[in-house]
N, C-alpha and C positions, 0 to 999 in steps of 0.2 A: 504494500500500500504506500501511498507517497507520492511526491514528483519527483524526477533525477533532476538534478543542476549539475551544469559545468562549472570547471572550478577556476580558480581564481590566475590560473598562468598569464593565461593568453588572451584570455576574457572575462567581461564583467558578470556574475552571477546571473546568472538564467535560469529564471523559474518556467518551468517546462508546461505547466497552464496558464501561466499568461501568456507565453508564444502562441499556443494555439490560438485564444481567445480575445487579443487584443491587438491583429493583423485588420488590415484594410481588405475589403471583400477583394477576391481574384477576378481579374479581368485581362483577359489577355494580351490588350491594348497597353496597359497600365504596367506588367509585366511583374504582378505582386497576387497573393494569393491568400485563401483564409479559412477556416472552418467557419462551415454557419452556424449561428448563434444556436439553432433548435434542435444543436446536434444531442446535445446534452439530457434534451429532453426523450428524444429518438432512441437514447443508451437505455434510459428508464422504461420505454417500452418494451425493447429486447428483453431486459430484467423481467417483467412483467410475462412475457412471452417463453422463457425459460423457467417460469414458477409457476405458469401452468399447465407446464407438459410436466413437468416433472409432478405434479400434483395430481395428473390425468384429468383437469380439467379441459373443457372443448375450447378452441385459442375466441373463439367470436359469440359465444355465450353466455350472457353475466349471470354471476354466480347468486344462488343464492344467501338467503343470511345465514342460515345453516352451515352453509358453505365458508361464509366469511368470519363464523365466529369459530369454526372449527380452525381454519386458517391461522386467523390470530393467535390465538393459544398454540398452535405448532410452532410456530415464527419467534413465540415467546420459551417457548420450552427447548429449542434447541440455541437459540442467540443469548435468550437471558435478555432480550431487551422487546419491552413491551410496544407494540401498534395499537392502538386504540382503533378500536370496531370501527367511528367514522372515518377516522384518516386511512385507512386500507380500504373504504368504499370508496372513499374519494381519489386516490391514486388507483386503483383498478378501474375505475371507471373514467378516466385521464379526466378528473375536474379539478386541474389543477394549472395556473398561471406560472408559478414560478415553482424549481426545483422542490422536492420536499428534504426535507431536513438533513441532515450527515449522518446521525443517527438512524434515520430511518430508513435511508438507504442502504447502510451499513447492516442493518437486521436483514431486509430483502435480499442482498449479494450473498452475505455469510449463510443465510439460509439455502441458497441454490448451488453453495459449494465454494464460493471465493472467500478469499481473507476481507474482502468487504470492499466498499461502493469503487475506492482507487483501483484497485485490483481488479476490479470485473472493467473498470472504465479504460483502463492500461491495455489488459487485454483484447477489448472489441477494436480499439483503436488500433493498433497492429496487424487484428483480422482485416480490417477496412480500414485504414484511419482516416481517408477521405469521402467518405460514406456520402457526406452533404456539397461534397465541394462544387459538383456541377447544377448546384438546384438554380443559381444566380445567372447562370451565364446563356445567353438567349443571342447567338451570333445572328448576324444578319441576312448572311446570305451564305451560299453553301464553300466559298473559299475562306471566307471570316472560320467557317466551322470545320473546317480542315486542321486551320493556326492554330482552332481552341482545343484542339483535340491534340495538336500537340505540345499546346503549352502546359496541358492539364497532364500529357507523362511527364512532361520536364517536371513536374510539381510532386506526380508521384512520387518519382525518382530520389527527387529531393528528399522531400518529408522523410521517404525509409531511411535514409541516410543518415538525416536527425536523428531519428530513433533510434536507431541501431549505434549512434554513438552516445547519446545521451543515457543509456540503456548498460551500457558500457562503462559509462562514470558512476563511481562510487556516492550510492544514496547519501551518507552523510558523513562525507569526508573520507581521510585515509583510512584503511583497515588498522593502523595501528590508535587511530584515535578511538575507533571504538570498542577496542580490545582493552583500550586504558580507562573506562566511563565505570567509575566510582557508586556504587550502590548499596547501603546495609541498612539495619533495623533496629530499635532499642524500643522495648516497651516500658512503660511509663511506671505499670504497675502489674501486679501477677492475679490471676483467676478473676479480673473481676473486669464486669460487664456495664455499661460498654467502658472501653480500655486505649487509653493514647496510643500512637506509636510514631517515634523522633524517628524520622529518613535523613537519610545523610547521601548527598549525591551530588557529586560532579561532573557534565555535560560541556563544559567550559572548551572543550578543542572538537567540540561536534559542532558542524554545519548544517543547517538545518532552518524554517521561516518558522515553527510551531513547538512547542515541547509541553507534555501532558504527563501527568503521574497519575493512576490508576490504583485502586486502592486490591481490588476484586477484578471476578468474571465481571462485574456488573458496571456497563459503559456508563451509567448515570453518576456512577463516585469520582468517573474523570475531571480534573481540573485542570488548568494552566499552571507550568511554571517557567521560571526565565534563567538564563544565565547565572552566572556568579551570584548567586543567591543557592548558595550548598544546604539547605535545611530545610524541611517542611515537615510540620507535625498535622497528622489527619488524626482522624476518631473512629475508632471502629466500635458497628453499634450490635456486630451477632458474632458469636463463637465462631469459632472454623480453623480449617487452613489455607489458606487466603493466598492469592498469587500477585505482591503488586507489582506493578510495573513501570518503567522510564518509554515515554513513546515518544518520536520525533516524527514529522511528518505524518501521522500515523502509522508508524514502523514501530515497533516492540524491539527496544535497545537491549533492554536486563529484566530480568524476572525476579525476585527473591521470594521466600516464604514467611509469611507471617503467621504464625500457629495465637490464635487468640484462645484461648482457654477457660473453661468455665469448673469450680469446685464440684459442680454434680447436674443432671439434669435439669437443663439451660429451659426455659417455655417461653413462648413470646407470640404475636399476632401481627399479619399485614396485610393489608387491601392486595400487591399484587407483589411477585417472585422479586422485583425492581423498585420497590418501595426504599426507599434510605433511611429511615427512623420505624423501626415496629413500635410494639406496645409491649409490655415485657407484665408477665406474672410470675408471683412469687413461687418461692421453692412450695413453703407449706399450703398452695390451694392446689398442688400439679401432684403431689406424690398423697394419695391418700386412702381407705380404706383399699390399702394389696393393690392399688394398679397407679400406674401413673397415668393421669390424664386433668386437665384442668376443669374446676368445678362450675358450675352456675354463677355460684358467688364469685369466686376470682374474676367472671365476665361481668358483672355487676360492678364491683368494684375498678378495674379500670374502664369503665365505660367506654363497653364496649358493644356497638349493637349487632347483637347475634345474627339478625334479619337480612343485613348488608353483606357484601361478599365478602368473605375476610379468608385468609390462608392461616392455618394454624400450625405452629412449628412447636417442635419437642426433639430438641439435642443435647447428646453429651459429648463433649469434645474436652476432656480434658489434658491430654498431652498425644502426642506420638506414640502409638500403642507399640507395642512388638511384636507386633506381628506384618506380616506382609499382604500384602492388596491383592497380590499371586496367588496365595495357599494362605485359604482360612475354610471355616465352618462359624454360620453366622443365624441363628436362632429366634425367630418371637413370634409371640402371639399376641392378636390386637382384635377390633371391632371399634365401630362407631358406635357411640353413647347418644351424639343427639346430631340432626344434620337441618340444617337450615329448608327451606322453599327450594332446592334442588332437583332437577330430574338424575345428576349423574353425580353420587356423591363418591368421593376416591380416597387414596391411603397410600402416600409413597415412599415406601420404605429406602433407606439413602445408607449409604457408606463412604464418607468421606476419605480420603487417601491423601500423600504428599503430590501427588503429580496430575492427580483427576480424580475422579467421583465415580460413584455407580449408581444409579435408582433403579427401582421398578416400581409400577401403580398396580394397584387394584384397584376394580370396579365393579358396579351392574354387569352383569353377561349383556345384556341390552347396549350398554355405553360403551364397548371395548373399542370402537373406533376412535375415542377422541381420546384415551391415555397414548402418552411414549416409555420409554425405557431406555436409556443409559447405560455403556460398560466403559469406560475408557474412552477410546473412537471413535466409538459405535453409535450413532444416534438412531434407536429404533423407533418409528411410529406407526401405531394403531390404525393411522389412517394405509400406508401403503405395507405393513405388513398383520398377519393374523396372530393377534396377542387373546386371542378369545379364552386362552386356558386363564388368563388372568381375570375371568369374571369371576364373580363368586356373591356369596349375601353377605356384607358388611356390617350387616347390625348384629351378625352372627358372629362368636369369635373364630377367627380364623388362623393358621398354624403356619407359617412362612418359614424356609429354610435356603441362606443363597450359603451352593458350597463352591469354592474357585481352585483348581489344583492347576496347578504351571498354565496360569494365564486362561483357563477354559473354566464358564461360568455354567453351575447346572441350577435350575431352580427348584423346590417342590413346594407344592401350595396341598394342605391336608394332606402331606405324606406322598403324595405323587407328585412324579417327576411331569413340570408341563414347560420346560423349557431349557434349553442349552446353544452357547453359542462360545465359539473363541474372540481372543481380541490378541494384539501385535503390543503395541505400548504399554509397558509395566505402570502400575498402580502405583508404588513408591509403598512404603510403609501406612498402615492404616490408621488418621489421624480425631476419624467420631463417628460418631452415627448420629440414626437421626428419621424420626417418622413426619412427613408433613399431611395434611390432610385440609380437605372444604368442611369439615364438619367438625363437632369434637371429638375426639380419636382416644381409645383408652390401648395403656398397653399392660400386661399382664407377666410376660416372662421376658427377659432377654438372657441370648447368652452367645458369645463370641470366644471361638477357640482357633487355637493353631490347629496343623493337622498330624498334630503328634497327641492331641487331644488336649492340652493344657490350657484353662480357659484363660484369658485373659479378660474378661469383663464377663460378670454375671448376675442378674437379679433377676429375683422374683417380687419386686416393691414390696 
């Protein structure tokens, strides 16, 4: 993701979108050339057009709302970054004047398979990068259209040449400048929620127009920082293992882990997955007569209205477990206690790790279309594949087992086997768990063992 710029030898820094975008139209009179302005908007269509084959939707059919609430929530569940039901009517149905937002295009690309909106924009540009360029030019007569036809390869000709050396130039400066880019962590305080953390990071020999620090998966904790300004202290407001990051250009420089940590079962509430402040309940209304699960009262007390849509989370993340993300045996049993005005209430059981996550949902046998499922790389959804063994009665307790030996995940729901798949990229050490759920969710047993049987976490509240 990003623009390339040339560097400072021989020329003045070149940002490689303004080149495109702030050229005089092409005329072949003139002997100068341009992208047209509506190319941009023409990319968003393509996008559009790659998200509904890949969806199996018809390219010239508008979708239903069924269709676009199902959509949203996939878009949300594998990006982590939320489209609001109108704004994805409204861009699907091109009623829109100017670009939509960087974000939002960034969920759309990442969703179809790119590292996001630069990325998918870099590449069609390469495919075509003059897609637009003859829409302006209207010769006069059929020798004028001879000239323009071959002023318009000279142009080609050009352009590839740009690219292919601008393509060539190192995104943000020397390789040894970003091998030298300074990045660590200090926490403020230990187990307690939410929890400071001092960054410390030098950027000072990177070239670059933008520089962002990212706290999470979650694009919304992005901020700006600048230069020679080595410190920034953010707030993290939920347990976990946290991935932050140094971005330039929108390029991902450094990664580091931040293990935020919680003394025992963490509980807390949020309107949506991208929400940045939840609402947190106490230890004593979440763990109570043998099961963990948060009470009536606790929802009274921080007033909260049950009625509205709210996600309900219950984690224990207290340190770096020892065990491996690869080879475990991972145990509980749950049911819904109370579920809101829902058709499709769900239960996603999570394993946090050092390097990625894993979940699965359960649901209604009825709803298994609109859950997904998580292993590392793998982003599975309900919609284009058959999760139907994940239906079951929710109000019923139910018995979940995920076992992982060298990288291949099996599941059993009541003691049968309804699902197994492999994954390539190692999990890292296992860093929480963690049940989310639409409704209130009770849990009754857990238990997490290596595969030599030695638990490492285990209650029965």
């Amino acid at each position: 993701m990003g623009w390339f710029f040339i560097g400072r030898r021989q020329y003045k820094k070149l940002n490689f979108k303004s080149y495109f975008y702030n050229q005089k139209p092409f005329n072949p009179c003139q002997n100068t050339f341009k992208m047209n302005p509506i190319e941009d908007k023409e990319l968003v269509q393509r996008c559009l057009l790659e998200l509904k084959k890949q969806m199996g939707y018809a390219e010239h059919i508008k979708l239903s709302q069924r269709d676009m609430e199902h959509l949203s929530e996939a878009i949300e569940a594998r990006t982590k970054i939320l489209i609001s039901l109108s704004t994805l009517k409204r861009i699907l149905n091109g009623q829109f004047d100017r670009l939509p937002q960087t974000s939002t295009l960034n969920a759309l690309t990442i969703f179809i398979g790119y590292t996001g909106w630069h990325d998918f924009k870099t590449r069609k540009l390469l495919e075509n990068p003059v897609s637009a360029l003859t829409d302006e030019i209207q010769p006069p007569s059929n020798q004028t259209n001879s000239r323009s036809k071959a002023w318009i390869g000279v142009g080609l000709v050009v352009l590839i040449i740009i690219i292919a050396f601008l393509l060539k130039t190192p995104l943000l400066g020397s390789q040894n400048a970003a091998d030298n880019i300074q990045f660590s962590a200090k926490q403020t305080s230990s187990q307690n929620i939410p929890n400071s953390v001092v960054f410390n990071y030098n950027i000072d020999k990177v070239e670059a127009d933008s520089f962002h620090f990212q706290q999470s998966w979650n694009e919304r904790t992005k901020i700006g920082i600048l230069k020679n300004s080595h410190t920034l202290t953010d707030i993290y407001y939920e347990p976990g293992y946290h991935k932050a990051k140094l971005i330039a250009n929108g390029k991902v420089l450094k990664e580091i882990g931040v293990n935020i940590t919680a003394k025992d079962w963490f509980c807390y509430s949020k309107a949506s997955f991208t929400e940045l402040r939840p609402q947190y309940f106490s230890k004593g209304n979440a763990i109570h007569d043998g099961v963990l699960g948060v009470t009536d009262e606790a929802i009274e007390d921080n007033n909260i209205d049950f009625q509205k849509d709210q996600i309900y989370f219950y984690t224990f993340c207290p340190k770096l477990m020892e065990v491996a993300g690869d080879n475990f045996s991972y145990k509980a049993r749950f049911r819904l206690r109370k579920i809101k005005n829902t058709l499709c209430p769900w239960i996603m059981t999570e394993v946090f790790c050092e390097n990625s996550f894993m979940y699965f949902t359960n649901t209604t046998p009825g709803c298994i279309g609109e859950i997904n499922a998580k292993i590392s790389e793998h982003e599975i959804r309900g919609k284009t594949t058959d999760l139907s063994p994940f239906g079951c009665d929710l109000m019923q307790w139910q018995d979940l087992e995920i076992r992982v030996i060298n990288k291949n995940v099996t599941i059993y729901l009541a003691h049968k086997k309804i699902f197994e798949k492999p994954y390539e990229q190692s999990l890292g050490l296992i860093a929480g768990i963690g049940f989310t759920s639409n409704g209130i969710c009770e849990v009754d047993k857990v238990s997490l063992e290596d595969l030599k049987g030695r638990v490492v976490y285990g209650s029965g509240f």
